[in-house]
C-alpha positions in Angstrom: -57.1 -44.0 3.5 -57.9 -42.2 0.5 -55.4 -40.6 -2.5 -55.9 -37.0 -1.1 -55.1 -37.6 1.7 -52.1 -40.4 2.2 -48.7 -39.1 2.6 -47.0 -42.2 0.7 -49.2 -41.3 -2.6 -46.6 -40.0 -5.3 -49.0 -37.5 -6.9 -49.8 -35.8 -3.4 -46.1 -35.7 -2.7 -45.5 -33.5 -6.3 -48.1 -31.0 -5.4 -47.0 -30.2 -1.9 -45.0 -27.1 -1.4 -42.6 -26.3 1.3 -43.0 -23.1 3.5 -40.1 -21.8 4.6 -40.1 -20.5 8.0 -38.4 -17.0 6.8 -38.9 -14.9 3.7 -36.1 -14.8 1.1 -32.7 -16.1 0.7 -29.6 -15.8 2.9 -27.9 -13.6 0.4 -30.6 -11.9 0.0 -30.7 -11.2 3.2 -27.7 -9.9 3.8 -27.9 -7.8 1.3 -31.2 -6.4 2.8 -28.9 -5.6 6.1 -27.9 -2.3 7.6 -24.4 -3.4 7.5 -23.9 -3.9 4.1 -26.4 -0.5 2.8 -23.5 1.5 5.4 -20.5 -0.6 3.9 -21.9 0.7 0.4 -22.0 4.5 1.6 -18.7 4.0 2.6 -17.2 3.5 -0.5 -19.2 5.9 -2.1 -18.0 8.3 0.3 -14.8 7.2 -0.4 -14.4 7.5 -4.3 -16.1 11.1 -3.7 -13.3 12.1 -1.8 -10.7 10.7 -3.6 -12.4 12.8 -7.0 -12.8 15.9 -4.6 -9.0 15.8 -3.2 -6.0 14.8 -5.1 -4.1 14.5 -1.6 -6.9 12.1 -0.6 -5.5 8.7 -2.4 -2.6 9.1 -0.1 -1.0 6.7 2.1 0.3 8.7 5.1 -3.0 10.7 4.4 -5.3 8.2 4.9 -3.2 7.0 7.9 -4.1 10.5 8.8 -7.5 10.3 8.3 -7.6 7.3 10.6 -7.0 9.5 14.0 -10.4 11.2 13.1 -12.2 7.6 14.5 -10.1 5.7 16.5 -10.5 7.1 19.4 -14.2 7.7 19.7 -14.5 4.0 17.8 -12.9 2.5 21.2 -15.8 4.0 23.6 -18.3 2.9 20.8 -17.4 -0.9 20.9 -18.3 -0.1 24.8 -20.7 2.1 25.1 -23.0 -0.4 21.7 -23.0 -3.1 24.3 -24.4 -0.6 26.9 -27.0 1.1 24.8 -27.9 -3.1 23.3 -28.7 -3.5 27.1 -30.9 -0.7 27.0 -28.9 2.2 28.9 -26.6 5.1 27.9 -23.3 6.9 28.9 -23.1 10.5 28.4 -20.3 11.1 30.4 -17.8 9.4 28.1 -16.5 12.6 27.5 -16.4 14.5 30.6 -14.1 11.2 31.7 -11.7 11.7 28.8 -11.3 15.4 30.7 -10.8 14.1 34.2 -8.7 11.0 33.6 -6.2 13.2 31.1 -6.0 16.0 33.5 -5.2 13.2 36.6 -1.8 12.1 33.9 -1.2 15.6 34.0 -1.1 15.9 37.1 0.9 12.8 37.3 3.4 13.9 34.7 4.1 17.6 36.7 5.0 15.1 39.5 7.6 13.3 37.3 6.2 10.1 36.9 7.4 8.0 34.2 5.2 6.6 31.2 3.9 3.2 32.7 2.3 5.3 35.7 0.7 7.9 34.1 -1.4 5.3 31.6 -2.7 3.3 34.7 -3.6 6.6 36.2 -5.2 7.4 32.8 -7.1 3.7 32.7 -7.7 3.5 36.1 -9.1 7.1 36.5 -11.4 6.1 33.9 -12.6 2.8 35.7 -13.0 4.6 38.5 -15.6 7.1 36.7 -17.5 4.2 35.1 -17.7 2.4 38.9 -19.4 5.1 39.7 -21.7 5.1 37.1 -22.2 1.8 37.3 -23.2 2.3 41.3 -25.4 4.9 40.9 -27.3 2.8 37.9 -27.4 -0.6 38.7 -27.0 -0.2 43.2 -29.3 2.4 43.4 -31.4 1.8 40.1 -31.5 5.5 38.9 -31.9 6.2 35.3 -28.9 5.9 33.5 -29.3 9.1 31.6 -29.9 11.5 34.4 -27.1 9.8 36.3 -24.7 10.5 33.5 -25.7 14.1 32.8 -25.1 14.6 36.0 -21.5 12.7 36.1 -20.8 14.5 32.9 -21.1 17.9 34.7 -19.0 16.8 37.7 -16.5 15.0 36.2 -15.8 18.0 33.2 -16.6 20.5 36.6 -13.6 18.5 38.6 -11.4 19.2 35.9 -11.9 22.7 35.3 -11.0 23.0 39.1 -8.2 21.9 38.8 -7.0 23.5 36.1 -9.0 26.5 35.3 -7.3 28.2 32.0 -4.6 26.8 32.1 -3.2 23.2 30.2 -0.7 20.9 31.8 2.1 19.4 29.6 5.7 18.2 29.8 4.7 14.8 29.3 7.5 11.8 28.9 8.7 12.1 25.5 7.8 8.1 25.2 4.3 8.5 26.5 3.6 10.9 22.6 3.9 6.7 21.3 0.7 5.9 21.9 -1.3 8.8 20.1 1.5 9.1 17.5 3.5 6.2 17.0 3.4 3.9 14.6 3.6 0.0 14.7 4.3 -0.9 11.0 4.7 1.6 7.8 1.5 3.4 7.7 -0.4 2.0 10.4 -0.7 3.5 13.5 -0.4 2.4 17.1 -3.7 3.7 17.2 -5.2 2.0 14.6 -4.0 -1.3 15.9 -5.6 -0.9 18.7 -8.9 0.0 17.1 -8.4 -3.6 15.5 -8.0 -5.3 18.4 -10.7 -3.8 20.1 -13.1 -4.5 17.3 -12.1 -8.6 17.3 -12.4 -8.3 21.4 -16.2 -6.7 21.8 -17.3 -8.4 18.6 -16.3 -11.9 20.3 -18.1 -10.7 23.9 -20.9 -9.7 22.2 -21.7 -12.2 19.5 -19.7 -15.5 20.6 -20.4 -15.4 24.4 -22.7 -16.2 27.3 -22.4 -12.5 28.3 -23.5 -11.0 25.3 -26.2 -12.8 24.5 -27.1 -11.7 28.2 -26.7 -8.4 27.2 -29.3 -8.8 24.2 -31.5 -10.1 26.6 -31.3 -7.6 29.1 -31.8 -4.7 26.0 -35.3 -6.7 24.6 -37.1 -7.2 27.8 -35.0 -6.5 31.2 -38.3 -7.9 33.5 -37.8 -11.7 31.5 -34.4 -11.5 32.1 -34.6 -11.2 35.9 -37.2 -13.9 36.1 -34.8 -15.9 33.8 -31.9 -16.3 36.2 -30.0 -13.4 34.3 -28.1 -11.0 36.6 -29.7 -7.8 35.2 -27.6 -5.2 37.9 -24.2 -7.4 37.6 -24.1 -7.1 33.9 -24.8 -3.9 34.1 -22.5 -2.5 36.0 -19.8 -4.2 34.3 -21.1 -2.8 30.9 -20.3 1.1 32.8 -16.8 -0.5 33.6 -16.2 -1.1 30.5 -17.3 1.9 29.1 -14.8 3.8 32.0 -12.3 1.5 31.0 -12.4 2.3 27.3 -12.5 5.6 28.1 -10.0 5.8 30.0 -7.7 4.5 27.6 -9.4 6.5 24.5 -7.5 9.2 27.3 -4.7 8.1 27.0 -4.4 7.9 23.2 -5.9 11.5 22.5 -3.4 13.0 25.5 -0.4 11.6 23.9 -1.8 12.6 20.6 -2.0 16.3 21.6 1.1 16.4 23.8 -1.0 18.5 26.7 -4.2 18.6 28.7 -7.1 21.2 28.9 -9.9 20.9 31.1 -12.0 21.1 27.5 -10.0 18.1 26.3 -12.8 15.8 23.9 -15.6 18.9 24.0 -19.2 17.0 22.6 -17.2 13.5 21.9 -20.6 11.8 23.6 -22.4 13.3 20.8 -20.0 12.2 18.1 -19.7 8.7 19.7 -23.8 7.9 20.1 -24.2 8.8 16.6 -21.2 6.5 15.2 -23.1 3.4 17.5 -26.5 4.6 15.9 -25.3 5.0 12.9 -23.9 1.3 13.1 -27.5 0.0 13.3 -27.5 -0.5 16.9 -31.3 0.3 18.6 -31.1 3.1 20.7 -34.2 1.6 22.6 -31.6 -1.5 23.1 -31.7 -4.9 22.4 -30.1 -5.2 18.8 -27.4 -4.5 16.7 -23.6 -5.7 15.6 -20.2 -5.1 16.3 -19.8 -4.6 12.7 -21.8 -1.8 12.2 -20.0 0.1 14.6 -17.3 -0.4 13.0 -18.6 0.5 9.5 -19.7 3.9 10.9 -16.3 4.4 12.4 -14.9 4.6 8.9 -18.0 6.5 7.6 -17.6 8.9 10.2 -14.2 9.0 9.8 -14.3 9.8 6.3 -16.9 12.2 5.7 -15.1 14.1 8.3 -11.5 14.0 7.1 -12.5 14.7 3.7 -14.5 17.8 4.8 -11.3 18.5 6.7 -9.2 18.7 3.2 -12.0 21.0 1.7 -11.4 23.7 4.5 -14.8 23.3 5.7 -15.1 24.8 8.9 -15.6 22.8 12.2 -18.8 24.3 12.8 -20.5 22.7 9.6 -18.9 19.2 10.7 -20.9 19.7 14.1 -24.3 20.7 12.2 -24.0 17.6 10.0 -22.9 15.1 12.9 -26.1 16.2 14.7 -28.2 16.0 11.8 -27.2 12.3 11.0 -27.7 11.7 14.5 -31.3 12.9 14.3 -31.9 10.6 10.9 -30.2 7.7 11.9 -32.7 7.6 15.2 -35.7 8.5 12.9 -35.2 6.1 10.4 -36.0 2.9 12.1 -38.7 4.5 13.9 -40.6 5.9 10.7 -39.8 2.9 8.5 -41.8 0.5 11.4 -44.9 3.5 11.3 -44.9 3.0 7.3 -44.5 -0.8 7.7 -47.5 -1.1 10.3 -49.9 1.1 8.2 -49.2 -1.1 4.7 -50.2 -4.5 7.2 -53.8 -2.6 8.1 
């Protein structure tokens, strides 16, 4: 065997260089991620608020600030883990509308606290069962199915109330969208913690996420796979009932009444907080984390908006606008990326 070409030669062994199977560092990596370019927008958007407000650097008032998320953050955890798998819930809403008007209901009835929030979770199961039938039983697209739900649930709660708003709730139900569990931090808030630790495990520490990631990248491998496609889906449309139901709960004891246009256009607001956290809305990746981030960017941008007496109608144009870049983004950046590889 010759110099050039044994392995054990020591001159060989100095010139040879090591490929490494990815491009770039860790850190360099991560730096490179969605996550952290959002995480640094945050805080941008956070030091301009705080020079634009002098209430903003406030305890109480960013405790404040917190109620503008938390809710819509709990159907995000749920509905990123639907939308990973490759389908969507636009009826997120319209359940918020039913399940609050079924506790008010409950409450005109003079039910105590403990019923009314099992009506308000288990209305909201209910909803996404159905969903979950009419998706994964009788395999209809998940976004005509929920436009449709959307109308009937939001239509079911209109009849029922029409004009008028229920109220006279238990004075310790108002706890959950008001109380607080330690100084400035909300019961609320907590919650939104919990929930984040919870859905980050399921999604990125278990068996059933990464079935969910599979499902989202290529649903026909998955079957062949052994992967229950329809069971994991239907449980993803519990969950999102679930957490809306209880995202019900939080915003009725919050307001102290119900109206049948209780949580008008939260399915817009809460797609564009799980885009906006870097999850694909053609399915199949993104993070916990992200969500999260765009919670708090969300959050912000709209609180400190709210403290400079802009008017609702502005927040809507912008929400819709990030919506439409957030989607675009991805999309363009790949077309610019294929055309430099030609």
């Amino acid at each position: 065997m010759s110099a050039l070409t044994d392995p054990t030669n020591s001159d060989s062994a100095q010139t040879r260089r090591a490929i490494p199977d990815r491009l770039g560092t860790p850190f360099t990596r991560i730096l490179a991620s969605w996550e952290v370019l959002l995480l640094i927008v945050a805080v941008v958007i956070f030091i301009a608020n705080a020079f634009a407000s002098p209430y903003f650097l406030n305890a109480w008032n960013l405790s404040d600030a917190t109620f503008n998320f938390t809710e819509k953050a709990l159907i995000a955890f749920a509905m990123a883990l639907l939308i990973i798998a490759g389908e969507i819930d636009l009826s997120v809403a319209a359940i918020i509308a039913l399940a609050s008007t079924a506790m008010g209901a409950a409450a005109q009835m003079g039910l105590g606290t403990p019923a009314l929030v099992l009506i308000g979770v288990g209305t909201g199961l209910a909803c996404g069962a159905v969903n979950g039938f009419l998706v994964s039983g009788l395999k209809l697209p998940s976004i005509v199915v929920t436009i449709g739900t959307m109308s009937l649930f939001r239509g079911l709660s209109y009849m029922v109330l029409g004009d008028k708003a229920y109220g006279g709730y238990p004075a310790s139900f108002a706890y959950f969208g008001q109380g607080y569990v330690v100084w400035v931090f909300s019961f609320e808030f907590a919650l939104f913690a919990v929930a984040a630790v919870v859905f980050a495990v399921l999604l990125h520490a278990t068996n059933f996420g990464r079935q969910v990631y599979v499902i989202g990248n290529n649903p026909f491998a998955a079957r062949f796979s052994g992967v229950p496609v329809e069971r994991v889906k239907f449980i993803l449309f519990l969950l999102t009932g679930l957490m809306s139901g209880i995202a019900a709960v939080c915003l009725t004891s919050r307001l102290g009444s119900t109206r049948p246009s209780i949580a008008q256009g939260w399915e817009l607001e809460v797609v564009t907080m799980v885009v906006l956290g870097g999850i694909s809305i053609l399915g199949g990746s993104g993070t916990i984390g992200g969500v999260v981030i765009a919670a708090f960017v969300m959050g912000l941008v709209t609180f400190g908006l709210g403290l400079l007496n802009v008017p609702g109608i502005v927040m809507s144009i912008f929400i819709g606008l990030l919506l439409i870049i957030t989607i675009a983004l991805p999309i363009v950046a790949r077309r610019m990326k294929g055309r430099s590889l030609r």
